[in-house]
MIZA-236421 format. One record per residue: residue number from 1; residue in one letter; z, y, x of N, C-alpha, C in turn. Coordinates in steps of 0.05 Angstrom, whole numbers, plus 5000, padded with zeros to 4 digits. Example, Ala and Ser with C-alpha at 12.3 -4.5 7.8 and 13.67 -1.06 7.14 Angstrom:
2
NODE num residuo n.up n.north n.east ca.up ca.north ca.east c.up c.north c.east
NODE 1 A 5156 4886 5264 5156 4910 5246 5156 4934 5264;
NODE 2 S 5142 4955 5257 5143 4979 5273 5157 5001 5258;
! end
This chain:
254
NODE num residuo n.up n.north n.east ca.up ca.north ca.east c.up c.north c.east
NODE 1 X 7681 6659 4013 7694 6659 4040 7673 6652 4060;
NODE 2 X 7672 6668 4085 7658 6654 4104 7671 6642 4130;
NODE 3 X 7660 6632 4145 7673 6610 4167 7659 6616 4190;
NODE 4 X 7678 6610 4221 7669 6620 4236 7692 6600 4256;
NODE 5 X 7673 6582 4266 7689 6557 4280 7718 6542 4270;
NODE 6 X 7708 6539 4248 7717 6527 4227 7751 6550 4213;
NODE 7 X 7750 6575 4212 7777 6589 4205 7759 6610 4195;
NODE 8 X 7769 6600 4162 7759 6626 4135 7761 6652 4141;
NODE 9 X 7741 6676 4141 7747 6702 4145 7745 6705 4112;
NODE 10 X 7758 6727 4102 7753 6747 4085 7719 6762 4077;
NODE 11 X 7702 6764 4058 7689 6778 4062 7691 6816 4067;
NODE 12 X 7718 6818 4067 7725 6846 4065 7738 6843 4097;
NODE 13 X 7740 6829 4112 7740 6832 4140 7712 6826 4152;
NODE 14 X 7698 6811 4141 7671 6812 4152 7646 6843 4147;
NODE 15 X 7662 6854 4113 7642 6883 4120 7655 6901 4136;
NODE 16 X 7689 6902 4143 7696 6914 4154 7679 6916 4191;
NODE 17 X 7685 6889 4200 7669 6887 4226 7639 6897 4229;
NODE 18 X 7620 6890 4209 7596 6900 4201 7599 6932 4206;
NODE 19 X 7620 6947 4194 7616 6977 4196 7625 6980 4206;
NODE 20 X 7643 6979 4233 7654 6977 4266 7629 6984 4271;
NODE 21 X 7615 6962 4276 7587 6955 4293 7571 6974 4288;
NODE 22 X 7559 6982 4265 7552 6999 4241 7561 7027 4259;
NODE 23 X 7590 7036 4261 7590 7063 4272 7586 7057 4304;
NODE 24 X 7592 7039 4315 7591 7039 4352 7558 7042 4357;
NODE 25 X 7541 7026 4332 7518 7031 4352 7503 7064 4341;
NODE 26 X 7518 7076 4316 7509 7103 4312 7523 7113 4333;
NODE 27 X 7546 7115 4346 7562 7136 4358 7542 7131 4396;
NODE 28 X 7538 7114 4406 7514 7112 4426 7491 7118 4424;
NODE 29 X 7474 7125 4405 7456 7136 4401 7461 7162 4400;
NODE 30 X 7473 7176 4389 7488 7205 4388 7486 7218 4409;
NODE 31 X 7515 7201 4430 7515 7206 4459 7500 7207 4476;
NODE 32 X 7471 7185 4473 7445 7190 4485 7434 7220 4480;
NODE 33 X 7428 7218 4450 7417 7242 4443 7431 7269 4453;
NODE 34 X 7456 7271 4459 7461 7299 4463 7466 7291 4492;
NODE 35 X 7452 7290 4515 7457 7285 4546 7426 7313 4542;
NODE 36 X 7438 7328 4556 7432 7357 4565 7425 7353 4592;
NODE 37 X 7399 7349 4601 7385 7352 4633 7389 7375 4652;
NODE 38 X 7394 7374 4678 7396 7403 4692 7369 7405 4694;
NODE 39 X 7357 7432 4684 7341 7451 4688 7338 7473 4711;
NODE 40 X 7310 7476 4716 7315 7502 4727 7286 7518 4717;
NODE 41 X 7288 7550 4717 7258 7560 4704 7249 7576 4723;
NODE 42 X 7228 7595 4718 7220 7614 4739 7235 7630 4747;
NODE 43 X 7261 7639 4747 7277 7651 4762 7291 7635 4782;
NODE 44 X 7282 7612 4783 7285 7600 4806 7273 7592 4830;
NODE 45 X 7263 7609 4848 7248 7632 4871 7250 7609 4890;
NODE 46 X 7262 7596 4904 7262 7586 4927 7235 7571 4933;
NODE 47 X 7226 7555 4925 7197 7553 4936 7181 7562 4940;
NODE 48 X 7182 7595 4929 7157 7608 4942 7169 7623 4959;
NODE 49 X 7197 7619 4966 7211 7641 4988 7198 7625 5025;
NODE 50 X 7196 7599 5018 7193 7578 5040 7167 7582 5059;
NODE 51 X 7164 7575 5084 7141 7573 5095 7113 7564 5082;
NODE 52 X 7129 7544 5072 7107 7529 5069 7114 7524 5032;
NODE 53 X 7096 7533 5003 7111 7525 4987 7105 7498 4978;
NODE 54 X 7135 7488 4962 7137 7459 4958 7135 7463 4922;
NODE 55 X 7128 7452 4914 7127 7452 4875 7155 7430 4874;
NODE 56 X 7169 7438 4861 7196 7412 4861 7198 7405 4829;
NODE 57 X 7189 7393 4828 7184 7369 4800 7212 7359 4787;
NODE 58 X 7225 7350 4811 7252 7328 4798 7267 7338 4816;
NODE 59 X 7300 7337 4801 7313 7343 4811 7326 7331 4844;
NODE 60 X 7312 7306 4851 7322 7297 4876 7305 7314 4895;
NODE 61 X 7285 7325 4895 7271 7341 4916 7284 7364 4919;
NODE 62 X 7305 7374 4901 7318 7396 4910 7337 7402 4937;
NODE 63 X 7350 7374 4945 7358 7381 4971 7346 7379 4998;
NODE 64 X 7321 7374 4989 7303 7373 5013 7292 7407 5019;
NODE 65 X 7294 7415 4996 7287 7444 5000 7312 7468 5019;
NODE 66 X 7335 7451 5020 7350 7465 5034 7353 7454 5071;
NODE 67 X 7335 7445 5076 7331 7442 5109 7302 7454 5109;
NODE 68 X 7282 7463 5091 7259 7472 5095 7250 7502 5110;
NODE 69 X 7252 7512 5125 7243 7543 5129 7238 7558 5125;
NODE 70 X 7248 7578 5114 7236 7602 5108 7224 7617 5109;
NODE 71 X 7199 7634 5092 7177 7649 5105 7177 7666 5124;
NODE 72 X 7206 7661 5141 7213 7679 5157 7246 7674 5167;
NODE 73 X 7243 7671 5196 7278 7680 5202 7282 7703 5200;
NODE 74 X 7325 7699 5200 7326 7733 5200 7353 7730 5219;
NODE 75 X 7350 7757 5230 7387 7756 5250 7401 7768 5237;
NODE 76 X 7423 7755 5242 7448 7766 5228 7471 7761 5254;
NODE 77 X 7485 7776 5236 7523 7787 5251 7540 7777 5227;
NODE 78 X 7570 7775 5252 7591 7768 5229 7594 7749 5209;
NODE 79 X 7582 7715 5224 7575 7693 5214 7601 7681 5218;
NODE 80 X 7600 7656 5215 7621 7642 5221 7634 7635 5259;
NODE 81 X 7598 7637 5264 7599 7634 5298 7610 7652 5306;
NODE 82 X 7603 7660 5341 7610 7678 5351 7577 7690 5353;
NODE 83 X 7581 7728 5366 7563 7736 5366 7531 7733 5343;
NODE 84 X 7512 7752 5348 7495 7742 5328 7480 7713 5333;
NODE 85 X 7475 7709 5303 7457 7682 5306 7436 7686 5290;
NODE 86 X 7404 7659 5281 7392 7671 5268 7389 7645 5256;
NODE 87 X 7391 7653 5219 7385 7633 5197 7352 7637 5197;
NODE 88 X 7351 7613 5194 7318 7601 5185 7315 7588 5158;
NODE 89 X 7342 7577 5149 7328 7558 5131 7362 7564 5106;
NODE 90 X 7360 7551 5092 7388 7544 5069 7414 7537 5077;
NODE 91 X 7407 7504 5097 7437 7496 5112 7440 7513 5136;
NODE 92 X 7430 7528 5143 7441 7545 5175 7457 7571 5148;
NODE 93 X 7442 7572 5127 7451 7602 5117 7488 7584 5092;
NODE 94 X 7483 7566 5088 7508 7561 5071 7531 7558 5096;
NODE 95 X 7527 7542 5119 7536 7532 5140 7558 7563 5153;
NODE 96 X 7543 7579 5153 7555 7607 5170 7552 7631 5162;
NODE 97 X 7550 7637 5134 7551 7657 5124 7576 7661 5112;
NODE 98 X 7589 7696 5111 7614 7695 5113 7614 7727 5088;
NODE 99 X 7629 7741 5076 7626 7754 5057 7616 7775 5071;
NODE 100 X 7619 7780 5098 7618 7807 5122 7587 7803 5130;
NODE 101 X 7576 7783 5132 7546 7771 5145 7528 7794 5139;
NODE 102 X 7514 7814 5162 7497 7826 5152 7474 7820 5164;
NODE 103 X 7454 7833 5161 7430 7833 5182 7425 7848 5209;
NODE 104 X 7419 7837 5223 7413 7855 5249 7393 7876 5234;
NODE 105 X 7380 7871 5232 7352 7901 5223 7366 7916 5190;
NODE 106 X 7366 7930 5185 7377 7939 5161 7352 7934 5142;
NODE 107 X 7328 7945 5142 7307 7926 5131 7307 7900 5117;
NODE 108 X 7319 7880 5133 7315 7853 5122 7339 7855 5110;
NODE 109 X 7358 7867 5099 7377 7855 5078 7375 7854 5058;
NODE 110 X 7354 7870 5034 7351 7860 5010 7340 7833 5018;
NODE 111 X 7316 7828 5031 7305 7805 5037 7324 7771 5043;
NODE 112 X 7341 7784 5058 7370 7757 5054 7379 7753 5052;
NODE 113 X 7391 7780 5019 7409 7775 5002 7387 7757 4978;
NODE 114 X 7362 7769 4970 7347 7741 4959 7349 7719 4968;
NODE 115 X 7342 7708 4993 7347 7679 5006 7366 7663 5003;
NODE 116 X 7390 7685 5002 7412 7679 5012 7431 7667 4970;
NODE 117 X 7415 7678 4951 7420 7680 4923 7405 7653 4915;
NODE 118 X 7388 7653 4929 7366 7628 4916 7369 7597 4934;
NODE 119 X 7386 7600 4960 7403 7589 4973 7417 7571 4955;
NODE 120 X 7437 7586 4945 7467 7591 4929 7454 7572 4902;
NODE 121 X 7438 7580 4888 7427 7571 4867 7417 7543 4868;
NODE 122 X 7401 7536 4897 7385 7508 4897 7415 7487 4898;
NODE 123 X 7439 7503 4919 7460 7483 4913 7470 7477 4892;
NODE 124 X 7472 7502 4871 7482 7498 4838 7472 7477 4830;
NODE 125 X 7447 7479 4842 7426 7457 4816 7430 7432 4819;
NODE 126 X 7430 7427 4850 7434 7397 4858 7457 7380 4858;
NODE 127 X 7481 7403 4859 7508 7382 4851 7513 7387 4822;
NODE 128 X 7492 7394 4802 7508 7396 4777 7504 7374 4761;
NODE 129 X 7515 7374 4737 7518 7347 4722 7503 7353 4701;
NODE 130 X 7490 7322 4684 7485 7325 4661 7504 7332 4640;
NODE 131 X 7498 7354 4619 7518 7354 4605 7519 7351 4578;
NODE 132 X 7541 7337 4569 7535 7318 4538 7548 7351 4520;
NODE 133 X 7551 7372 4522 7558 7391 4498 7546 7407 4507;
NODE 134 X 7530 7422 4486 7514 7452 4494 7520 7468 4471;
NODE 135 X 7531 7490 4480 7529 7519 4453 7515 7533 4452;
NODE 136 X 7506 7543 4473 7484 7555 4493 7456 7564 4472;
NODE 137 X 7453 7584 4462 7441 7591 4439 7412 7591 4452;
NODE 138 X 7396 7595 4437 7370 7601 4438 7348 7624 4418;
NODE 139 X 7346 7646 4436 7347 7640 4464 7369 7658 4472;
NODE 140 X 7378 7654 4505 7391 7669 4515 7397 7693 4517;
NODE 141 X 7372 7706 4525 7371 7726 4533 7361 7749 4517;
NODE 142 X 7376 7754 4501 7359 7780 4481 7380 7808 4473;
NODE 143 X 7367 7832 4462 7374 7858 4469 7403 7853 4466;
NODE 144 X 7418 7841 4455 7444 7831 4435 7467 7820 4470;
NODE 145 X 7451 7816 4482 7464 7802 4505 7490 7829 4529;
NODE 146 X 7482 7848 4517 7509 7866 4533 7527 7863 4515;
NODE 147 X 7521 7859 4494 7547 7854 4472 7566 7832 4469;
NODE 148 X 7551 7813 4489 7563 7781 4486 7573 7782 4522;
NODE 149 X 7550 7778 4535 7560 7778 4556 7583 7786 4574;
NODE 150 X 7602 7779 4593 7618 7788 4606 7618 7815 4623;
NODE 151 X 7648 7828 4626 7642 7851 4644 7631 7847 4676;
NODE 152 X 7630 7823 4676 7619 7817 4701 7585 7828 4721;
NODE 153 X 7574 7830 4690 7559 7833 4696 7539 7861 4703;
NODE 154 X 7562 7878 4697 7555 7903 4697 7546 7918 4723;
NODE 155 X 7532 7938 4718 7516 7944 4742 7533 7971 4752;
NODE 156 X 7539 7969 4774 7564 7983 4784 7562 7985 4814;
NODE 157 X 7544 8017 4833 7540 8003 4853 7567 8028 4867;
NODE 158 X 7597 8037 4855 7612 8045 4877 7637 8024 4864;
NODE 159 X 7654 8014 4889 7668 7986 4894 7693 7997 4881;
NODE 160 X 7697 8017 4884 7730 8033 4872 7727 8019 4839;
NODE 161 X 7702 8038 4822 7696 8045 4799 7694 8007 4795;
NODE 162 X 7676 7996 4809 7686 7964 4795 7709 7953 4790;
NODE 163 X 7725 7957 4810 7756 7952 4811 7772 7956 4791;
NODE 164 X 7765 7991 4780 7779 7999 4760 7778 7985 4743;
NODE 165 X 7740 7985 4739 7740 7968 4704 7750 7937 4700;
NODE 166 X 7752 7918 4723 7768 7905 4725 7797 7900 4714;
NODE 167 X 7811 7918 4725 7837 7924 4714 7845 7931 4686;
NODE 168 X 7826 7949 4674 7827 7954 4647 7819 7934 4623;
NODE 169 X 7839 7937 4618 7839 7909 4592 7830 7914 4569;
NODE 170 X 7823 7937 4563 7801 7954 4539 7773 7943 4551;
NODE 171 X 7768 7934 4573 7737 7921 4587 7736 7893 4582;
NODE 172 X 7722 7881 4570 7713 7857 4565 7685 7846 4566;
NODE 173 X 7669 7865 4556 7638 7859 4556 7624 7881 4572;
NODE 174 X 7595 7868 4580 7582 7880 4600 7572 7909 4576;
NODE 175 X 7575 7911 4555 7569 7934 4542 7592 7953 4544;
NODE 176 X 7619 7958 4554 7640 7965 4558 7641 7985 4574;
NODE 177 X 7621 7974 4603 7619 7992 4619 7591 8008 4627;
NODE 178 X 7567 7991 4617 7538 8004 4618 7536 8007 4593;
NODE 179 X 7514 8044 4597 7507 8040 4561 7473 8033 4565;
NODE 180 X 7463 8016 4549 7443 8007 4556 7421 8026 4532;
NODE 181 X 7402 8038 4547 7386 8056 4532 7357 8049 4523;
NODE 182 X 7358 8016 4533 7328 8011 4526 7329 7979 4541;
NODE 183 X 7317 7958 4516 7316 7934 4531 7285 7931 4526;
NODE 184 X 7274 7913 4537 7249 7903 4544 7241 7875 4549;
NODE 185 X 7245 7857 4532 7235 7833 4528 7207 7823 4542;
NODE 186 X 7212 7814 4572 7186 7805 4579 7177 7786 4571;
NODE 187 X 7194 7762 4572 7194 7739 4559 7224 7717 4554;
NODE 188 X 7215 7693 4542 7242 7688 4530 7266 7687 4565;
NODE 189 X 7242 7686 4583 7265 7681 4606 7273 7707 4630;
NODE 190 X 7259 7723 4619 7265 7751 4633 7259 7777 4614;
NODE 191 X 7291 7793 4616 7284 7809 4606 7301 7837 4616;
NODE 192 X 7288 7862 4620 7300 7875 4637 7315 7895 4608;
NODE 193 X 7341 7913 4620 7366 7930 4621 7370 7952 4626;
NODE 194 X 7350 7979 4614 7353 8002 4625 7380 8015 4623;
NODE 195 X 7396 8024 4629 7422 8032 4636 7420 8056 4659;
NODE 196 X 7444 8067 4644 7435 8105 4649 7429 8104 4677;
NODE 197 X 7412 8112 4695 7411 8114 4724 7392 8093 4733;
NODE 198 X 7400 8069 4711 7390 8042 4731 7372 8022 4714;
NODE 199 X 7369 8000 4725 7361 7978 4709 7369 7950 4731;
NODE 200 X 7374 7931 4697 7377 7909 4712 7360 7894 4698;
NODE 201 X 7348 7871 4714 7327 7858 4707 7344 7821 4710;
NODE 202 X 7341 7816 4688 7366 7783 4686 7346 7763 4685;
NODE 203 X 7343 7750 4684 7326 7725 4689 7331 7705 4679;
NODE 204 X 7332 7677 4671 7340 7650 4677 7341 7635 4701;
NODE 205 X 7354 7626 4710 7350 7607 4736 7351 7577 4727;
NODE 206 X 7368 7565 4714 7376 7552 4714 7395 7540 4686;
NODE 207 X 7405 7511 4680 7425 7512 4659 7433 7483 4672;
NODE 208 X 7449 7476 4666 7470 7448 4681 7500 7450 4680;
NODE 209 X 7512 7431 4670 7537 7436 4676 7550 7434 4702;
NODE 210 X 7556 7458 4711 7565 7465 4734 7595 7464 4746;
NODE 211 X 7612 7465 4729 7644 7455 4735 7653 7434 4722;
NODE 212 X 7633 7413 4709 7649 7388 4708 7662 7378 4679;
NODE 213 X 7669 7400 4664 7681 7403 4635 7650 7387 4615;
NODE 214 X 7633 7379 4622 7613 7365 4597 7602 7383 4584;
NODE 215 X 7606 7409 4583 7591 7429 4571 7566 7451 4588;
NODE 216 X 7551 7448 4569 7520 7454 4587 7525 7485 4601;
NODE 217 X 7526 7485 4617 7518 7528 4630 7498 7533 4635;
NODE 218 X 7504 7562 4642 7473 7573 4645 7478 7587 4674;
NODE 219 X 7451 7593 4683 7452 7608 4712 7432 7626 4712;
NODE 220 X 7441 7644 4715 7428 7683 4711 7421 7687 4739;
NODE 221 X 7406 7708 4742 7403 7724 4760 7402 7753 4748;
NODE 222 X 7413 7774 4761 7407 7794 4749 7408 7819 4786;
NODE 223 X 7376 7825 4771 7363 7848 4800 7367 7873 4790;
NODE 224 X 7383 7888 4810 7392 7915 4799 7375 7937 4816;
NODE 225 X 7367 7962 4806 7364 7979 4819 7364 8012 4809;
NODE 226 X 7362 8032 4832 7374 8053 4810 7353 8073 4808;
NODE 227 X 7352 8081 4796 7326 8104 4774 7310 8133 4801;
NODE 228 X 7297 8128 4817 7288 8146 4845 7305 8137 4863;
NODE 229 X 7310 8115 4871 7333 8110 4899 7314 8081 4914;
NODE 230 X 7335 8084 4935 7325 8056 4951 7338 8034 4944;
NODE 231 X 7368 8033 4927 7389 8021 4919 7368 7994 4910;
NODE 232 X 7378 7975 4923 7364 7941 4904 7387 7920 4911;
NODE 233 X 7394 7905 4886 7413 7883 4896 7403 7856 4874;
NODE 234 X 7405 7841 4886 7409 7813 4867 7430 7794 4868;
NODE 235 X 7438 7795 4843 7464 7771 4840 7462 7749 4821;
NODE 236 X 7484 7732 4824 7479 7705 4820 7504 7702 4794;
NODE 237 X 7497 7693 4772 7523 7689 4755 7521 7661 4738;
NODE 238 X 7548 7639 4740 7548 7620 4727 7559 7636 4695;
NODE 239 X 7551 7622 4676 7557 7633 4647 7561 7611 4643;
NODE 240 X 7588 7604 4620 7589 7584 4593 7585 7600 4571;
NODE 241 X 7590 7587 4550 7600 7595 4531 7612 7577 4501;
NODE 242 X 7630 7582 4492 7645 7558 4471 7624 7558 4444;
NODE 243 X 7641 7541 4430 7633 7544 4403 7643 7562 4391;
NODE 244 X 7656 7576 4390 7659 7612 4378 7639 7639 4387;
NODE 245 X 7625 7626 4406 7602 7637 4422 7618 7662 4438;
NODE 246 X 7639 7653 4448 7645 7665 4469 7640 7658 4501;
NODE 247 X 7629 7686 4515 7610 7681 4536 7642 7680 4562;
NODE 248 X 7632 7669 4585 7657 7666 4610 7647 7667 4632;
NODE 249 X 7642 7675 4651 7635 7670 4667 7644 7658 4692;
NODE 250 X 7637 7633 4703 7649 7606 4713 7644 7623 4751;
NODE 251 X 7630 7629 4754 7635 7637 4785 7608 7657 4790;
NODE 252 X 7603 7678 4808 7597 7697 4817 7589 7704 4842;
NODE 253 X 7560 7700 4853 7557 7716 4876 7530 7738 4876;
NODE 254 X 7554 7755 4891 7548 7786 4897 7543 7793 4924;
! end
């Protein structure tokens, strides 16, 4: 028997407490080990989009990058204000941009619909969380990915024909609606999507848990354009995915 201010324990309550202790301090170590850091990789553009570029190391320097300037203003219409105004920087462009916002010059709109994507992205990064579950395979991005990925992602530049495939419940994956005739592995974090007419070129931006649920996401970019045209767009896509390795896509800008 042992004693413990003078009242006999059991030795079979004393190994019991032993392997309490025994699993609490394995089960904190665990939880350390699986805390998943927000990332971001070379598809994440905003510092060389800036006047002046900044290298951003840690994640607290990321919101300083959204009052910084851009290598350029641009005017725009159909902001939040009245009449045109002109964004310079990240908070004038989150502040009063509206789904209608175009450019005064037709010229500068691929130019700040990039800004305006890499904008969108530096805010992903900075309010997201560390996240203690990841399914999130490795690597991401490989020829296999129209087959997993959502119909979201499909490259679709008349608004009717998206709509449709929307509606149709035979559509599920981004292979559903593009047939993809050739992929091209640049590297593990970009790899482009020939698809009949077009190509899309997907990227990494980013991975962080972004809605809060403890499970790690990912953040895509995917640059579309079409086969002899002027057509160029870039979009922005949050991805999960479970442990059945099914892919979802958590939010979308287009």
């Amino acid at each position: 028997m042992f004693s413990v201010k003078g009242k006999d324990i059991a030795p079979a309550v004393v190994l019991a407490l032993f392997l309490s202790l025994l699993v609490g301090c394995s089960r904190g170590g665990a939880e350390e080990k699986r805390a998943y850091p927000v990332l971001w990789y070379s598809g994440f553009k905003l510092p060389e989009l800036l006047a002046e570029h900044v290298d951003v190391e840690r994640r607290d320097q990321l919101s300083g990058l959204l009052s910084k300037n851009w290598y350029a203003s641009i005017d725009v219409t159909k902001t939040r204000g009245e009449g045109e105004e002109t964004f310079s920087n990240c908070e004038e462009y989150l502040q009063g941009v509206t789904p209608e916002t175009r450019t005064v010059r037709e010229h500068e709109m691929n130019a700040f619909v990039e800004l305006g994507v890499m904008c969108r992205a530096t805010e992903l990064l900075r309010d997201a969380d560390r996240s203690s579950i990841s399914y999130i395979p490795e690597p991401i991005l490989t020829d296999s990915s129209p087959d997993d990925f959502p119909s979201d992602l499909a490259f679709e530049t008349s608004k009717t024909e998206s709509e449709e495939s929307r509606r149709d419940p035979e559509v599920k994956y981004w292979s559903d609606i593009n047939e993809i005739r050739n992929v091209d592995v640049i590297s593990p974090q970009v790899v482009d999507f020939y698809t009949t007419g077009g190509l899309q070129r997907l990227e990494l931006v980013g991975r962080g848990d972004f809605d809060g649920d403890g499970v790690e996401d990912v953040l895509i970019s995917s640059r579309d354009s079409v086969d002899g045209g002027s057509y160029q767009h870039l979009r922005l896509f949050v991805l999960s995915v479970d442990a059945e390795g099914d892919w979802r896509t958590i939010r979308s800008y287009q």
